[in-house]
Each structure stands twice: as C-alpha cells, then as structure tokens.
C-alpha positions as CSV (number, residue, x, y, z in Angstrom):
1,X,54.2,8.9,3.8
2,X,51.6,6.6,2.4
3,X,50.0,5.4,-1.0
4,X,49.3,6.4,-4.7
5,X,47.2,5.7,-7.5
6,X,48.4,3.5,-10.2
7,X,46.1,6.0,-12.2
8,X,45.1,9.4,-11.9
9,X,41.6,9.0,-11.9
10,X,40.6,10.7,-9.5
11,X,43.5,13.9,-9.8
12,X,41.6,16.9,-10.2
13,X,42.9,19.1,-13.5
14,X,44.5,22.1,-12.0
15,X,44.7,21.4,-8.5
16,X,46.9,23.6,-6.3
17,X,48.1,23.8,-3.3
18,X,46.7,26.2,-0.7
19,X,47.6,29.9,0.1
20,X,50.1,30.3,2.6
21,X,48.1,31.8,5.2
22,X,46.5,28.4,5.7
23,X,49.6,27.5,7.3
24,X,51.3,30.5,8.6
25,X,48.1,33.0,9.9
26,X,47.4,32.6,13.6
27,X,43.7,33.6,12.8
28,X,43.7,30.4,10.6
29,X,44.5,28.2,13.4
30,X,42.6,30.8,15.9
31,X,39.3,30.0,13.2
32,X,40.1,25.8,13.0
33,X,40.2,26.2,16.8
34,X,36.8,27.9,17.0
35,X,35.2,25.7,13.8
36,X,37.2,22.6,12.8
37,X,38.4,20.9,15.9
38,X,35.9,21.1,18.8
39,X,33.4,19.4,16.3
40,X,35.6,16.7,15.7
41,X,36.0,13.2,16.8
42,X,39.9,13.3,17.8
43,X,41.5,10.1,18.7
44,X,43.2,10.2,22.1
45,X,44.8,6.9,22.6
46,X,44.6,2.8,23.4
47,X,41.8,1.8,25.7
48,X,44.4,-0.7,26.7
49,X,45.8,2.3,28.3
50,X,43.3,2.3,30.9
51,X,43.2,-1.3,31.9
52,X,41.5,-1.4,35.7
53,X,39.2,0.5,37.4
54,X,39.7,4.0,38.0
55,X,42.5,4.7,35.3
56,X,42.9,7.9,34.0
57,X,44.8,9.9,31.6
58,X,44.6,13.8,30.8
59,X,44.1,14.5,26.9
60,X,43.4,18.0,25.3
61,X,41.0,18.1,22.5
62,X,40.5,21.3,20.5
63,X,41.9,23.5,23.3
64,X,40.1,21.3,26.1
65,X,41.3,19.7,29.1
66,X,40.0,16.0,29.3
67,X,39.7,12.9,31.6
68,X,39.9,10.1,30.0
69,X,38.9,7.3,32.7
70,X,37.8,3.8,32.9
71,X,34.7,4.1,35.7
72,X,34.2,1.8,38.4
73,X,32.0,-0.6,36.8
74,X,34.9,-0.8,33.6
75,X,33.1,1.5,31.4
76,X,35.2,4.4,29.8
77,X,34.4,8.0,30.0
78,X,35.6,11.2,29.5
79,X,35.0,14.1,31.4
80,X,36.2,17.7,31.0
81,X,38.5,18.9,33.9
82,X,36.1,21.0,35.3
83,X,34.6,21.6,38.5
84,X,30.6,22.4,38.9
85,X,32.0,24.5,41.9
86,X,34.1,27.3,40.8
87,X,35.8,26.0,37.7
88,X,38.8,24.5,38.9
89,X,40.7,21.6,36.9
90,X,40.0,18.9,39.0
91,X,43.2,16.9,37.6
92,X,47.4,18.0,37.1
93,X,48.9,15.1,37.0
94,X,48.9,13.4,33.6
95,X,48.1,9.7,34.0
96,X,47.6,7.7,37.1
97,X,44.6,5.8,39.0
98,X,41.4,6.9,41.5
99,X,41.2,5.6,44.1
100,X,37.4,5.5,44.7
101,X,36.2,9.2,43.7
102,X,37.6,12.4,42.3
103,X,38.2,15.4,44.1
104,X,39.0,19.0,43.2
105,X,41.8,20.3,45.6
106,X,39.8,23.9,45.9
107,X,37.1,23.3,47.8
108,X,36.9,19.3,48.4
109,X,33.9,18.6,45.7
110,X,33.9,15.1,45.3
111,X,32.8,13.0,42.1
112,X,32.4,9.5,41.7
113,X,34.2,7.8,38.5
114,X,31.1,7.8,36.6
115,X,30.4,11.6,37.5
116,X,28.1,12.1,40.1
117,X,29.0,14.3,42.5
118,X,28.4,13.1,46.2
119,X,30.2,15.7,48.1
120,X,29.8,19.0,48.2
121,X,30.8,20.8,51.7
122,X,29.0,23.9,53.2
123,X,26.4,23.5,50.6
124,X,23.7,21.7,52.6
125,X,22.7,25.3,53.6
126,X,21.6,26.3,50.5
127,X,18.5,26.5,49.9
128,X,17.3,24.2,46.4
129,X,20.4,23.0,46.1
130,X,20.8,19.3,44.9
131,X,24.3,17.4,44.2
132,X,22.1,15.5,41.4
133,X,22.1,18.5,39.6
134,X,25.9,19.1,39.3
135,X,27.3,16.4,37.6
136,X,31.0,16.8,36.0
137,X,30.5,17.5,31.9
138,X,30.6,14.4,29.6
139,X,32.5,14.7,26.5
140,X,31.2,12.3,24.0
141,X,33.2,9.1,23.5
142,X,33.4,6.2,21.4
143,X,36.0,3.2,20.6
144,X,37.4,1.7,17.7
145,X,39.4,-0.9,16.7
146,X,41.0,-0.3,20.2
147,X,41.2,2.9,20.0
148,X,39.6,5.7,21.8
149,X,38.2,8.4,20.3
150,X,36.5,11.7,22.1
151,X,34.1,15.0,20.4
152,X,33.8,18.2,22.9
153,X,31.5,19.2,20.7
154,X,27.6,19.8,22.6
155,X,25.4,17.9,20.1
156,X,28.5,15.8,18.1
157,X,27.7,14.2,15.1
158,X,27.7,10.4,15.5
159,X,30.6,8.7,15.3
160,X,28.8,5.9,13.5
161,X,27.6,8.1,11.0
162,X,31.0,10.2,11.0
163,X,33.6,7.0,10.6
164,X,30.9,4.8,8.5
165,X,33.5,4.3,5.8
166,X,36.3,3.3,8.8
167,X,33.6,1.1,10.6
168,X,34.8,-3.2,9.6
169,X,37.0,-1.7,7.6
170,X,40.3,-2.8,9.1
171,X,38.9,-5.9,11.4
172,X,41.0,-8.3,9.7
173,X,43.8,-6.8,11.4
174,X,43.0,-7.9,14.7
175,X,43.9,-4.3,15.9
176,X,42.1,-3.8,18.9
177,X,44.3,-7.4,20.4
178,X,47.5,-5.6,19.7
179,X,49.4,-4.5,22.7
180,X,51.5,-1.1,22.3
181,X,55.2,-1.9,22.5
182,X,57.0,1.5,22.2
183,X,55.7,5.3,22.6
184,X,57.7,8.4,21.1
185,X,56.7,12.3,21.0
186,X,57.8,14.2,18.7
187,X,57.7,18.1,18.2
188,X,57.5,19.5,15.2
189,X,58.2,23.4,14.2
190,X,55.7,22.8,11.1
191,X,52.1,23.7,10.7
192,X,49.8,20.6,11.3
193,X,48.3,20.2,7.6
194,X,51.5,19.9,6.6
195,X,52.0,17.1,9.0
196,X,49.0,15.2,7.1
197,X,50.1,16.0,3.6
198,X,53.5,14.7,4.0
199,X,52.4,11.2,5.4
200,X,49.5,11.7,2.2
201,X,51.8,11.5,-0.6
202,X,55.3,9.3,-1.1
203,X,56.6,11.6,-4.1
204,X,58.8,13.0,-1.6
205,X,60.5,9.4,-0.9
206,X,63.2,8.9,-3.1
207,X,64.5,12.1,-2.4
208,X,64.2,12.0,1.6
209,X,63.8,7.9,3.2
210,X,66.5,5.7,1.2
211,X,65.3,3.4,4.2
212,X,61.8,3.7,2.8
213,X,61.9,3.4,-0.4
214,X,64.6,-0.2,0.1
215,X,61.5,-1.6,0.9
216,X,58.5,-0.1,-0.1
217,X,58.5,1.2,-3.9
218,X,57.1,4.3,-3.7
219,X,55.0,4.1,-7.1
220,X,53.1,0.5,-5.9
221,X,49.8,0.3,-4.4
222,X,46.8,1.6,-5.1
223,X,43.9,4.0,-2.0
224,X,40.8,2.7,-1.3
225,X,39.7,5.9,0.3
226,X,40.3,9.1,-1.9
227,X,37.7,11.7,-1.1
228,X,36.3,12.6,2.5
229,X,37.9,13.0,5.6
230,X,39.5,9.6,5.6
231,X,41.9,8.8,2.8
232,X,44.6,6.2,1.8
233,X,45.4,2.7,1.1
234,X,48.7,0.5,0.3
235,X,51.7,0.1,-0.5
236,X,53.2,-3.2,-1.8
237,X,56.6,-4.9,0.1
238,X,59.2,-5.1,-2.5
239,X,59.9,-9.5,-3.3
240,X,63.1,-9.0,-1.0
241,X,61.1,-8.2,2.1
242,X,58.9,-9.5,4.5
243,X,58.2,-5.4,6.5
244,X,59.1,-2.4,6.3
245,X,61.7,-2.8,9.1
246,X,65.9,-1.3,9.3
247,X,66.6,-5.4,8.2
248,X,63.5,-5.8,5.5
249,X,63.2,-8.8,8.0
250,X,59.8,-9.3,10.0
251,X,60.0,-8.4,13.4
252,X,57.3,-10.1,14.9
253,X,54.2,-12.8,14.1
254,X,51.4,-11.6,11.8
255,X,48.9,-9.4,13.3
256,X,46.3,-12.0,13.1
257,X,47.4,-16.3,12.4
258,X,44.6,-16.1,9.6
259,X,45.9,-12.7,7.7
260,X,44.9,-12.8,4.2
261,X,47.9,-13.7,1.8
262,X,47.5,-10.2,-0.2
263,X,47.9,-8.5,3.5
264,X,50.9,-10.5,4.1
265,X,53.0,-8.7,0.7
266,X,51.3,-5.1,1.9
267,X,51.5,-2.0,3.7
268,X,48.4,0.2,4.4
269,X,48.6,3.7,5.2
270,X,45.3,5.8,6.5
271,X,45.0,9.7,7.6
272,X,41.8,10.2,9.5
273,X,41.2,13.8,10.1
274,X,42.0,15.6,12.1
275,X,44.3,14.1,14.4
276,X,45.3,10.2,13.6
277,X,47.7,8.3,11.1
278,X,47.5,4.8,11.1
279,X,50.1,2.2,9.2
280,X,49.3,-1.4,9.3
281,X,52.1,-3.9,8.6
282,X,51.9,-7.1,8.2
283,X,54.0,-7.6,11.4
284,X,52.9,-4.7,13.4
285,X,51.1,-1.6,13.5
286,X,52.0,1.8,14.0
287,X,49.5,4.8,14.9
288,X,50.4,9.0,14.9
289,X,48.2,11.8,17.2
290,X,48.9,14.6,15.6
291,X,48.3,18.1,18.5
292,X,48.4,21.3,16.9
293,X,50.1,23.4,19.4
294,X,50.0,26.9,17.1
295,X,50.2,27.8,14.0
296,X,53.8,26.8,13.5
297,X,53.9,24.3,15.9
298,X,52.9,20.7,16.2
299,X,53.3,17.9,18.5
300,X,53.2,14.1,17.3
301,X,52.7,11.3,19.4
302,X,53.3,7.9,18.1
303,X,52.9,4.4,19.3
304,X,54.1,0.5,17.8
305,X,52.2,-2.1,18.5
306,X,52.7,-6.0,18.6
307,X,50.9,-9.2,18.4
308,X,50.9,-10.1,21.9
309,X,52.0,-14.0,21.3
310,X,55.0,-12.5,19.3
311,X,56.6,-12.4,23.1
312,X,57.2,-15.9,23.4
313,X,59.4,-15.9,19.9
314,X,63.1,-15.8,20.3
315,X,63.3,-13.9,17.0
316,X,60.8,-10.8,17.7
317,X,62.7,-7.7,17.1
318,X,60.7,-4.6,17.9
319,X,63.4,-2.6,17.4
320,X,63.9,-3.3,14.5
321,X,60.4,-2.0,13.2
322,X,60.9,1.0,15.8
323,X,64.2,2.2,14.4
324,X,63.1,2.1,10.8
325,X,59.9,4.7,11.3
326,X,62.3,6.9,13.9
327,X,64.3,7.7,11.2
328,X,61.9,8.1,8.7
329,X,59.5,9.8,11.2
330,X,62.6,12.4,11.7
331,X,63.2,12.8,8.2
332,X,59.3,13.8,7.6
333,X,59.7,16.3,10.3
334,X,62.8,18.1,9.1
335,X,61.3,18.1,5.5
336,X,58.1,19.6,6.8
337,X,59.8,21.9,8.9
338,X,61.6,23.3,5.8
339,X,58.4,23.6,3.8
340,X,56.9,25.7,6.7
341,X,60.2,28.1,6.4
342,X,59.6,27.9,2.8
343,X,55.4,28.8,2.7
344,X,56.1,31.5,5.4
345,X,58.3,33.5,2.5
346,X,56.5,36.8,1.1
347,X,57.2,35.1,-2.2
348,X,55.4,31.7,-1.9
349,X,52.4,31.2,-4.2
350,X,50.6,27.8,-4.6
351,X,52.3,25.2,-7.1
352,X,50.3,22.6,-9.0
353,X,49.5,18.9,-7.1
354,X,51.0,16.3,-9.6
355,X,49.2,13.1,-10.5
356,X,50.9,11.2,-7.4
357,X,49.9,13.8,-5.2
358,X,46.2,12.9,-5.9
359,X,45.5,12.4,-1.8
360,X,46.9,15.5,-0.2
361,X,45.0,17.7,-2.8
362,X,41.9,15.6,-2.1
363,X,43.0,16.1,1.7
364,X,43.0,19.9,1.1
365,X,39.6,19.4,-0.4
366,X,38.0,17.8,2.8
367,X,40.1,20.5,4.9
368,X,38.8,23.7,2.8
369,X,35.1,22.0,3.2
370,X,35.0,21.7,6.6
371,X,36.2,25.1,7.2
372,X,33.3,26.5,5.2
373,X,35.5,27.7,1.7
374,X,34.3,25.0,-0.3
C-alpha cells in the first residue's frame, strides 16, 4: 500500500500489466537471480543491529551468504561466508558476537574482524605462500539513513550514484536516531513483484484494509518519485486522526521535536527496488525486506521503529501502531497470494493499469529495464 497521483500525468496510455511468466516461470526468477539481484544494492537491516564490536548477523543477498559485522575498530563490513581455504561457510549461526577473530570449523583458518587472515595451520610449509594474500571477500557496503545496505556484485555501481534521488531526501525524519521496537517475518506464497506492486498502488484499499482506509483516504496524496527504481510519496491523515494506528491515536512522540507541520498531517510511502519498503509516520516508522525465496515464494521481514525519548511517556503505545500494519500486512499477503493463484491460470492475460495504478506500472517499467526488455 502507498500513494497516488491527484492527476494522471504521468499514467502511460495503454499500460498493461505483465505476462504471467514474469511471475510464475522459474527461469524468470532463475534469470533475476543471474541478472537483477547480484547487481543490486539490497538493504539488509539497522546498523543499530550491530551495536559493539564484533557483532555479526548472517544475510543472503541474491543467493549469497553474507557477514554482516561491525570490525574491531567500530567500522561495519560485510564479508561473504567463505573460506580462502577450501570454501567452507565460516558462520551457521545467525546473529551473535566475535570474540576477537573468525574461524572456519574445517581446518582452523583464522580471520580477524576486518578480514585479514592470521592463521593458517600446516601452511608454513608451503612454498610462496603468504596469509596477506588470502583475505576473506568484501561485499560492498554502504549506510543510509541507519540503514545498511550491501552489493555482491564485483565492480557495483555506486551507491551514491545509484540512491542519488534517496540521498537527503528523508533527513528530516531523524531516521537513522530511531530505535527498532518490534520485528515480524512473514512468508508469503506470492511472487516477489507482486509483493512491490501491492504496497505500489492503494486501489485495492477499500475493498481489502477497512482499518486503512479509517484513516488514510486512499485517493489523498500525491508521489514525489514516479519513474526509476525508487517510487512513491504520501498519503494524507484523515482530520480525525493523528496516525495510522488500530485507535487513529498517536502512539508515540514525533520522529524528530522540529517535524515540519505538513509532515505532522502525512504518511509517506517508498519502494526501493529490489528489496525495501519504507512507511514514515508521523509517530513512527515502519521498514519491509522483501527475500525472494522462488518463484512463488517470498519471505518479508518487517521492523517498527520508535523515537527513543517516546520511552519515558506514560501514553506510548507501540502496539497500537504494530497491530494496525499486522493486520493490514496480512491482508496484503492473502490478496497477493490470491493474485499469484490467479496469474498462474492458463487463462490469464494482462489487464490494463488504471490511472491510480500509475506507480506499479511505472514499477514494471524500471523492473522490465533492468532485466534488459525495455
């Protein structure tokens, strides 16, 4: 779910929606895996995550098995879970802290935190060999607005070039301050695109979030963004409300004590592709990873995040805010889930985008671009 046009200016006459294959073929997804995701800058979390030294989390990115750490001298990094030895993941368990180094449980190779490997057994009998020359691999990585983002790719593209129309963007929000205060995951029998063109377009709301729509009018707003890979914009917080909340009622402090006045009536709502939704409340935030698992199958992982003062308030009501985007969350997944059933039928053909479906037809765009069918 997010924002519309009060016009239709930039709706493209005779827009369509894509042939079912996209969805359904598991040479599709084979091909995104092989051209679309590894060059990519996929967002993998907080970096409030990884708070000390020697943190560490395990992400996959486009099929990859990552390390996400924060080295000994506070500086984050991600490495692939690989060992220069023989190849064997040098990490199982899925969060947790080193101690000092890294180890792979094979054959005892030993890596610092910032990727050097210092111990190597058995090998100082081979002739030429030099543990400065077996460092672990570096994915690329770059943060934010507090979040972390990583690009497996060998030369990536910049991320300053790539997110140029994200970069100060957003600031105002204080985002990177925020502190996560609830963490769901969600799996979803759908096709990943149709994960993104759900949260693209709030036609659907009347019909499928009566929460929604008691709050947010699904024809207000206007997107800021509306070509490229990173699209939306807002929504506006029907007189009666103060959030998007179960109560209408805000749960928590303003993200920031200065927030703009026009902020303080709004709801923004970004896709960045190819793996992050972002909604920005006036009260708190709310951020999606989207996984694609197969063709049909998608995994979602979402997090709500607080001002941190908001604490020390008698009144702050996560929950409230939490509760609200579960059930609408759940009600996107079953509709999506249906449209999957539905594109997967010998009889689906693509139906014509309306004007208020301006976004996920501009989404497809980007999408059919960067898979080279433009």
């Amino acid at each position: 779910m997010t924002t519309f046009h009060r016009t239709v200016s930039t709706y493209k006459d005779g827009a369509y929606t894509m042939p079912g294959e996209y969805y359904t073929s598991p040479a599709i997804f084979a091909e995104e895996s092989e051209r679309l995701f590894p060059r990519s800058w996929h967002c993998v979390g907080r970096s409030s995550a990884l708070a000390n030294a020697g943190d560490y989390v395990l992400r996959t990115v486009a099929g990859e098995s990552l390390i996400i750490l924060r080295d000994r001298g506070g500086e984050l990094r991600a490495f692939f879970n690989v060992c220069r030895h023989r190849g064997t993941r040098l990490c199982e368990v899925a969060k947790g802290q080193f101690s000092e180094t890294i180890q792979c449980p094979y054959h005892a190779w030993t890596y610092t935190t910032d990727g050097r490997l210092i111990g190597a057994p058995q090998m100082q009998d081979v002739a030429g060999f030099d543990k400065r020359d077996f460092p672990l691999h570096s994915a690329a990585l770059a943060e934010w607005e507090g979040f972390i983002f990583v690009n497996v790719a060998t030369e990536p593209e910049p991320f300053a070039e790539v997110f140029a129309p994200m970069l100060g963007r957003l600031t105002r929000f204080g985002l990177e301050q925020l502190t996560v205060g609830h963490s769901v995951t969600y799996e979803v029998a759908a096709n990943w695109k149709l994960v993104f063109q759900n949260y693209s377009e709030c036609l659907h709301c009347p019909m499928i979030h009566p929460e929604l729509t008691a709050v947010l009018p699904y024809q207000s707003g206007a997107n800021d963004l509306t070509e490229g890979p990173f699209l939306g914009g807002y929504m506006e917080i029907m007189a009666h409300a103060d959030s998007a909340t179960m109560s209408g009622r805000a749960c928590a402090r303003f993200l920031t004590p200065d927030m703009p006045l026009d902020d303080r009536r709004r709801a923004y709502y970004y896709s960045l592709m190819p793996n992050m939704l972002l909604s920005i409340h006036p009260d708190y935030a709310n951020y999606y990873v989207v996984t694609p698992l197969a063709a049909d199958r998608t995994r979602v992982e979402s997090e709500w995040m607080f001002n941190p003062d908001s604490t020390a308030d008698a009144s702050f009501n996560p929950d409230d805010a939490i509760r609200f985007w579960d059930v609408t969350n759940r009600q996107d997944w079953h509709i999506v889930e249906q449209s999957h059933l539905g594109i997967a039928s010998r009889r689906y053909t693509p139906g014509p985008y309306s004007p208020r479906e301006s976004i996920p037809a501009a989404w497809d765009r980007e999408y059919l671009r960067q898979m080279g069918r433009s």
